[in-house]
N, C-alpha and C positions, 0 to 999 in steps of 0.2 A: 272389471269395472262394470258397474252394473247402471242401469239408465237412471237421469234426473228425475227427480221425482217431484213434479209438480202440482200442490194445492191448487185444488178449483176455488176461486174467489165466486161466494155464491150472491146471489141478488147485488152483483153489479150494476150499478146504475151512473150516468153523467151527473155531476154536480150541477146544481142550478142557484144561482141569487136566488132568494127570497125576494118579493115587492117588497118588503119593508127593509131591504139592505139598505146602508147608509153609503153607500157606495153609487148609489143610483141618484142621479141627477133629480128627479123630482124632489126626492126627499129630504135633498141638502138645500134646494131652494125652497123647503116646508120650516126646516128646522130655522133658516134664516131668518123669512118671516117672523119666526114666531120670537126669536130674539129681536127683531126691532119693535115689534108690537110691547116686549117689555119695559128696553130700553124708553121707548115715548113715556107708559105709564106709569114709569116713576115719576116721582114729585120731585122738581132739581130747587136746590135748596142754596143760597146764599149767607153765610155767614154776616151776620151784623158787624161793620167795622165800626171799632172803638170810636165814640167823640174826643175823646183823648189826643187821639194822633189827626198829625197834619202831615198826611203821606205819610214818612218812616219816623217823622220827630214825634216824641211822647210830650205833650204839654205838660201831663200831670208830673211829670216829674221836674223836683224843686225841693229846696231847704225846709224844712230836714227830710233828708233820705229815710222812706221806708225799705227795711232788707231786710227781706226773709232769707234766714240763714239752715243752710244744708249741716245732716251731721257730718260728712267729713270734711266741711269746711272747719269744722269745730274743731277738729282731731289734727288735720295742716296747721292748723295755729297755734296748739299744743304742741306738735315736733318743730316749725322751727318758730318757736318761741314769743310769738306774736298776740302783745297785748289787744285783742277785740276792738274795743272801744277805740282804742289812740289812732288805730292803723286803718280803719276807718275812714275816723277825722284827717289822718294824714293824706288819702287818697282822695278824699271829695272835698275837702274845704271846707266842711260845713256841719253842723250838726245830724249824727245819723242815730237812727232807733230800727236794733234787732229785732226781728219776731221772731216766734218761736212759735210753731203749730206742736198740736198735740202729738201727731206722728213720727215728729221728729223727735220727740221725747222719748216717746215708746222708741225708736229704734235706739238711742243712747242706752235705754236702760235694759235691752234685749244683751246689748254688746258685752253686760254683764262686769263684774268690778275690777276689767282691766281701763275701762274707760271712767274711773269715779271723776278723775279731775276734771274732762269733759261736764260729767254730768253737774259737777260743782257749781263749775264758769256759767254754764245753761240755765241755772237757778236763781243769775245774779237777779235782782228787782229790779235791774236798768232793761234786763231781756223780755217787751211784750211777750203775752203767751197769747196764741190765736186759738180757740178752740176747735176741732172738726168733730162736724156730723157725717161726717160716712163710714161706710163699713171699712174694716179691715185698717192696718200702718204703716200701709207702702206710701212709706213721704214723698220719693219722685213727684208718683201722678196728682199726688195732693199737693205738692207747691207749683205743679205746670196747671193745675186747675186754677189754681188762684188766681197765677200772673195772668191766665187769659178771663178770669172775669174782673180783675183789678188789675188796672195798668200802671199803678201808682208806684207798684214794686220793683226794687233791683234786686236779681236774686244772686246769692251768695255761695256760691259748690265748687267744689273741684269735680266733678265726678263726670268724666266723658258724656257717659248714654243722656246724662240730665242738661249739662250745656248743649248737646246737637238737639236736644228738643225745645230745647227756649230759644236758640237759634231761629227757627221756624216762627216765634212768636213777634209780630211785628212789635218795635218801639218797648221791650224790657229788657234793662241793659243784665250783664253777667260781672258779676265780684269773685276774682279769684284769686289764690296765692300763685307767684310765681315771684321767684330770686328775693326770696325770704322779705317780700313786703305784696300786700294787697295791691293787685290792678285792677283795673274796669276794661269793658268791652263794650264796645255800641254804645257808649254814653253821648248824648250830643256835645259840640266843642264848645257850645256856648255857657254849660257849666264847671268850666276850667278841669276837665278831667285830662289827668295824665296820658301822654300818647305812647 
């Protein structure tokens, strides 16, 4: 058995912080500062609330219904069999007018010729067509764009992500299928909507 053979560790030296470690108390009371110094200079900004609403009630809303309509509300009404127009009139009492934005169109027609009957019903000349100017036809963000510069809107989807963001929008109510007839959500009770 022959002896351990031990490396000489050469220029050994003690570890030392650096003054600029972040670990050293000056410089987390530096780095603080200089986050509230940003926080102050931003500009805090308030959202304009609608003249529309009285608190959470949407005045503009009233005879006849504008509803902007989602495409898979189009395609729920298509599977269980739900004439547009009647089912509507059945849920609000009153006379209602589809809109149709251009987006929504482009995606019916992206869906390609398993949805023709869809794109048929969408064509009728009772469905407003809304034109958009923006880029790109992701219809989500372009019917959550609307309902918050028009309050006048009830919007029409099944579609989860799209209802929990109109949620968020004060005073516009939500149309959607459930047990094969159209309900409403958040509509006020003073226009006889269904509970």
């Amino acid at each position: 058995m022959g002896k351990m053979k031990k490396t000489r560790k050469f220029a050994e030296m003690k570890r030392m912080i650096s003054a600029r470690d972040a670990r050293i108390k000056k410089n987390q009371e530096k780095t603080e500062e200089t986050k509230k110094k940003e926080e102050e200079s931003k500009v805090k900004s308030v959202p304009q609330v609608s003249s529309a609403l009285f608190f959470q009630y949407n005045t503009q809303l009233g005879p006849p219904y504008h509803i902007l309509v989602d495409t898979n509300f189009v395609n729920f009404s298509i599977q269980n069999k739900l004439d547009i127009f009647q089912g509507m009139m059945d849920c609000l009492y009153a006379k209602c007018v589809p809109y149709i934005t251009d987006c929504v169109m482009a995606e019916l027609e992206k869906l390609g010729s398993k949805f023709k009957v869809a794109q048929r019903i969408v064509k009728d000349p009772r469905f407003e067509r809304l034109p958009c100017m923006h880029s790109g036809t992701y219809a989500d963000d372009c019917i959550v764009n609307r309902a918050t510069q028009h309050r006048c809107y009830i919007v029409a989807t099944c579609d989860r992500d799209l209802k929990r963001r109109i949620r968020k929008i004060p005073g516009v109510p939500i149309m959607y299928v459930s047990q094969h007839k159209y309900t409403i959500e958040r509509m006020p009770d003073a226009y006889g909507a269904p509970k």
